[in-house]
C-alpha positions in Angstrom: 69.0 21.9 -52.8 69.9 23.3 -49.2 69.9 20.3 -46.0 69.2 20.8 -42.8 69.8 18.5 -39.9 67.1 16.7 -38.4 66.4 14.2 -34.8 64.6 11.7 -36.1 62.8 9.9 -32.9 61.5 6.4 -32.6 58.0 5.1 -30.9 57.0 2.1 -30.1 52.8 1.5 -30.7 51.6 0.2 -28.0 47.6 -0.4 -27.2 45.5 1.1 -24.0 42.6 0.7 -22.9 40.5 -1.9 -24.7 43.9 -4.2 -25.7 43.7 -4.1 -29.8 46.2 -6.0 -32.1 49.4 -3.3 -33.1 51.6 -5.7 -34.9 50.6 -4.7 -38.1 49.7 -0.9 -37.3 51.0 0.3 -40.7 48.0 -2.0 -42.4 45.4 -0.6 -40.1 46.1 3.3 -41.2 46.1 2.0 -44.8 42.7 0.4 -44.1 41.4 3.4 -42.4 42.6 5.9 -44.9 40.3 3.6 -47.4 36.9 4.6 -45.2 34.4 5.9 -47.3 32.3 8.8 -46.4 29.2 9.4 -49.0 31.1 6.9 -51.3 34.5 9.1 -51.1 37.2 7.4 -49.3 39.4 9.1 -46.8 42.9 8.9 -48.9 41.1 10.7 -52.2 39.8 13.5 -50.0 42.0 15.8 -48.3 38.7 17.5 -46.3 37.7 13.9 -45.0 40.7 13.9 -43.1 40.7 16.9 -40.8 40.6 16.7 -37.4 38.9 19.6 -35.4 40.8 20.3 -32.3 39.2 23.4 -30.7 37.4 25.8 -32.4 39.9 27.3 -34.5 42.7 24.5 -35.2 42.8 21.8 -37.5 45.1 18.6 -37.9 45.5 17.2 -41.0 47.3 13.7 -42.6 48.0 16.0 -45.7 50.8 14.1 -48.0 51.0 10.3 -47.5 52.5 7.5 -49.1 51.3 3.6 -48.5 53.7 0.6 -49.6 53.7 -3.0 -49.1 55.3 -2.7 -45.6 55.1 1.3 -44.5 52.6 3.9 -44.5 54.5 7.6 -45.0 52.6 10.3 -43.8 52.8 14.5 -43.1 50.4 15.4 -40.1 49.9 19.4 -40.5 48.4 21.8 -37.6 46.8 24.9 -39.2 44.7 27.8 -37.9 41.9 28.8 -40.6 41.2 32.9 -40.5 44.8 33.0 -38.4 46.7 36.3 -38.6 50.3 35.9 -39.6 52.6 37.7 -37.1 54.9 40.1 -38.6 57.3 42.9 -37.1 58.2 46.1 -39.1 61.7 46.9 -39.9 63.7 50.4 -39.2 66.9 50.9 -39.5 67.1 54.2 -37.7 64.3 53.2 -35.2 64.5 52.8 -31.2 62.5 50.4 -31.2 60.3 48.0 -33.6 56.2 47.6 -33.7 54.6 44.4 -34.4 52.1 44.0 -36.8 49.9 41.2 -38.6 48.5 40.0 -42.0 45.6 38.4 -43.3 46.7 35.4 -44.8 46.0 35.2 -49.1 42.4 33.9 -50.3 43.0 30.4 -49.6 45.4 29.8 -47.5 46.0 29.4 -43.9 49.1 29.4 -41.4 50.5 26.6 -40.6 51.4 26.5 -37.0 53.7 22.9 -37.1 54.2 19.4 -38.8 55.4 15.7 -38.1 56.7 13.8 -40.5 56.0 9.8 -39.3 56.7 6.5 -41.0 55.2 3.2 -39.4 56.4 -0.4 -39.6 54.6 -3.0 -37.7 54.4 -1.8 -34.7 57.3 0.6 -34.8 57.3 4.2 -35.7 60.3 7.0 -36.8 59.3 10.8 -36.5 60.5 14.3 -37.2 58.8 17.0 -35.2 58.8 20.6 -36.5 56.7 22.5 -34.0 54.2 19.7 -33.2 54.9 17.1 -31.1 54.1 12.9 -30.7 51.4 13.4 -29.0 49.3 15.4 -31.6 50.4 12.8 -33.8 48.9 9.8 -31.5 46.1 11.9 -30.7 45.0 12.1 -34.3 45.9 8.2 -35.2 43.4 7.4 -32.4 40.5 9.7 -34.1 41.7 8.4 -37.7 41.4 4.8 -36.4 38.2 5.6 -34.7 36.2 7.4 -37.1 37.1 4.4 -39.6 35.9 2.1 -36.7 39.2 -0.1 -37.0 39.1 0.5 -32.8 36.4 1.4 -31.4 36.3 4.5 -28.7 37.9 2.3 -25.8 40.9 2.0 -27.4 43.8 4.1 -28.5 47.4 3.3 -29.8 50.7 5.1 -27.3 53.3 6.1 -29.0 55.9 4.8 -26.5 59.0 6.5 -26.3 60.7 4.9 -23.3 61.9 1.1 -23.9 63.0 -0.3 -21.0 65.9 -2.0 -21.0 68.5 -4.2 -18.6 72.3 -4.3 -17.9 74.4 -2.9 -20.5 71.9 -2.1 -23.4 72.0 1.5 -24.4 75.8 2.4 -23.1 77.4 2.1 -26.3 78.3 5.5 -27.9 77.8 7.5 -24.7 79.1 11.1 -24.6 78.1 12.5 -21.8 76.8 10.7 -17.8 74.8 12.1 -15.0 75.0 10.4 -12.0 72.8 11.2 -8.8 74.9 9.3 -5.8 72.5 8.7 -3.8 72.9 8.0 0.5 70.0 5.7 0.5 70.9 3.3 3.5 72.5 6.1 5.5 71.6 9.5 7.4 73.9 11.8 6.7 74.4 13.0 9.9 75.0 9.5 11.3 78.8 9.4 9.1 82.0 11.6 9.9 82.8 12.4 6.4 79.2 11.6 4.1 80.4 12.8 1.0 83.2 10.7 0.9 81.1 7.5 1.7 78.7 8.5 -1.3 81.8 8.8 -3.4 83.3 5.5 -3.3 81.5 3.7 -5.9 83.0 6.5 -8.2 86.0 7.0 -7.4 86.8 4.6 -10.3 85.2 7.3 -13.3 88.4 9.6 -12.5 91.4 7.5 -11.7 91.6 8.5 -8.0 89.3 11.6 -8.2 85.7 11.3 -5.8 83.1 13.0 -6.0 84.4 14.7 -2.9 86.9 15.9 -5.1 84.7 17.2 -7.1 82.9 19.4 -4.4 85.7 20.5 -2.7 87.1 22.2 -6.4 83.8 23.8 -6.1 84.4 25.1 -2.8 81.8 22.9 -1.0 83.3 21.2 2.2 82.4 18.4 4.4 81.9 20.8 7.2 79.1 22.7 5.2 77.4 19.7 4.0 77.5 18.4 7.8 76.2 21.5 9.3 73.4 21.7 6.4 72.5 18.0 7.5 70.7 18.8 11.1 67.1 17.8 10.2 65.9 14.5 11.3 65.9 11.8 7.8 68.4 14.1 5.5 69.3 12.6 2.8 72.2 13.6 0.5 72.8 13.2 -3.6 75.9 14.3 -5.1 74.8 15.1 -8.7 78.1 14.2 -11.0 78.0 15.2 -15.4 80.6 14.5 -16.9 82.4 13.6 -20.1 85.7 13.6 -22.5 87.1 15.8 -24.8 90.1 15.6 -27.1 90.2 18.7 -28.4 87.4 20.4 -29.2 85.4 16.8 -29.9 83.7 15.2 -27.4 84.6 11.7 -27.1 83.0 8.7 -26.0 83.1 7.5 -22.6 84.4 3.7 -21.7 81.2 1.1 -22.3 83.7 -0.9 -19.0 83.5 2.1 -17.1 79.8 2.4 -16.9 79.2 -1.1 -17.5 80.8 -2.0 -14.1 79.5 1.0 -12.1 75.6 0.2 -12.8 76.7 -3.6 -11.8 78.0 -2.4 -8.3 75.0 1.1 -7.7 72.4 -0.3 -9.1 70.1 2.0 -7.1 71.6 5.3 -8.1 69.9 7.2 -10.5 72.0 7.7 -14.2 71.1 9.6 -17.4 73.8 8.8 -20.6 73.4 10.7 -23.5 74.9 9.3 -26.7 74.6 10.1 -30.5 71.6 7.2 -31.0 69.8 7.8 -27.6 69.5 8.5 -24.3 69.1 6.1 -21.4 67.5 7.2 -18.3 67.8 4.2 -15.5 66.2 1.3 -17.1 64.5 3.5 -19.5 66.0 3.9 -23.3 64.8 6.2 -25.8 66.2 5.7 -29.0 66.9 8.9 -31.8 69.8 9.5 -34.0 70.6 12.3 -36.6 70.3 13.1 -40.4 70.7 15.5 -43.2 67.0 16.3 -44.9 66.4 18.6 -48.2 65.0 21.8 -47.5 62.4 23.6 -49.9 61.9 26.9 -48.4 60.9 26.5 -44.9 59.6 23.0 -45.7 61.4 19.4 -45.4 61.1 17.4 -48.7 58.6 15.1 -48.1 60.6 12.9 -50.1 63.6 13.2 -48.6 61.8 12.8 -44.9 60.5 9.7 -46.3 63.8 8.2 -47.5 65.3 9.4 -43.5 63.0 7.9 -41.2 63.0 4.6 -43.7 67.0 4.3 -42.9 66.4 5.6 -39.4 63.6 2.8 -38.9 65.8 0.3 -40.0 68.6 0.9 -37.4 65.8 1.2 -34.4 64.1 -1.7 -35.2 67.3 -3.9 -35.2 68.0 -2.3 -31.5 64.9 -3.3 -30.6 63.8 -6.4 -32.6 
């Protein structure tokens, strides 16, 4: 069976609005999906479960699994009466013409899927052409319409942990830091760059940031004569990262560690392999191999990823 590599994202469920317990979020879905409509519950019924967004689309929990401490499910967006988009082939031909197709009796494009697995009050997910949002948009009128909250509350699927010191720095690949000249007008110092620059001068050996600019061609006579205006403030935007070969490497946890301790009011963005921290803010993801069938991940393979996946974010967090 072919694989494909997926980002599998973590959420925290949070509550708004009319505060409502999320501890035990993956019970409360269960419980909803056993609302009965005319004696029929929710989970027997695929029809019971569609959400109308618009006047055309529809969102649907289509394949779910419930277990003692998870609840799997496959959130599909489809367009009944859609026209599938085509474009004709020529081999000899200029150009090529668009065209479209009815759909068979009975079916209808889908337009994009999540695949989500919940814990408590934490959440993996793999988006395929629908995003979080959808997903916490149609949690909130699944929990609703079962009346486990009632319409002043919804859960947030929160993406952003935030997060102090050195959490979040292991495993970085690549930094980008925004040097800022907070305390100082730029046209107030003889040589601004270079004053911005000395809390990195460390990430090189003895390269600056000034360094960096001049490579570029940018001089501290430019940047003075572009700092005129009353107030101008100046941020030397620095990426940067290690190779050995062709492999990108990671960058020293001491390194960064010790330059957040002495900036702490410089902005930062480190991208790693199991997240990416922005400031104080950490958003946690990491990667994995999923069986294909067709265009389609095996639900059962989804399931087994985001279970693994869960695991490792909820230690990180936990």
């Amino acid at each position: 069976m072919p694989t494909r590599s997926v980002t599998i994202q973590y959420r925290r469920i949070d509550p708004l609005g009319v505060v409502f317990d999320t501890s035990n979020f993956n019970q409360q879905i269960a419980t909803a999906l056993q609302w009965e409509i005319e004696g029929v519950s929710l989970t027997s019924r695929a029809k019971l479960r569609e959400m109308p967004v618009g006047a055309n689309t529809m969102r649907l929990l289509n394949k779910h699994d419930i277990g003692d401490q998870f609840v799997f499910g496959e959130l599909v967006r489809y367009e009944p009466g859609a026209l599938i988009p085509l474009i004709v082939r020529g081999d000899e031909a200029a150009q090529l013409d668009l065209a479209q197709a009815e759909a068979e009796a009975g079916h209808d494009l889908v337009q994009g899927l999540v695949y989500f697995m919940v814990c408590g009050r934490h959440m993996a997910l793999i988006e395929r052409g629908m995003r979080g949002r959808q997903l916490e948009e149609y949690l909130t009128w699944l929990l609703q319409l079962a009346e486990i909250i009632g319409p002043g509350s919804r859960p947030k699927l929160q993406s952003r942990l935030v997060v102090e010191g050195p959490d979040g720095l292991e495993h970085v690949r690549s930094a980008r830091l925004k040097l800022s000249s907070s305390a100082v007008e730029v046209q107030e110092v003889e040589h601004p760059v270079e004053v911005l620059a000395e809390g990195a001068r460390h990430l090189g050996g003895d390269t600056t940031a000034w360094d960096v600019l001049k490579t570029a061609g940018i001089t501290d006579a430019a940047l003075t004569q572009a700092a005129t205006e009353p107030n101008t403030r100046l941020k030397v935007d620095l990426r940067f990262s290690l190779f050995r070969g062709r492999s990108r490497v990671e960058l020293p946890e001491e390194t960064l560690t010790d330059y957040l301790a002495e900036n702490p009011e410089d902005e930062f963005i480190l991208e790693s392999e199991t997240g990416r921290r922005i400031g104080s803010a950490l958003i946690l993801r990491e990667k994995a191999d999923v069986d294909m069938i067709g265009v389609y991940i095996d639900p059962a393979s989804a399931a087994q990823a985001l279970w693994a996946a869960l695991q490792n974010f909820m230690e990180k967090v936990d």
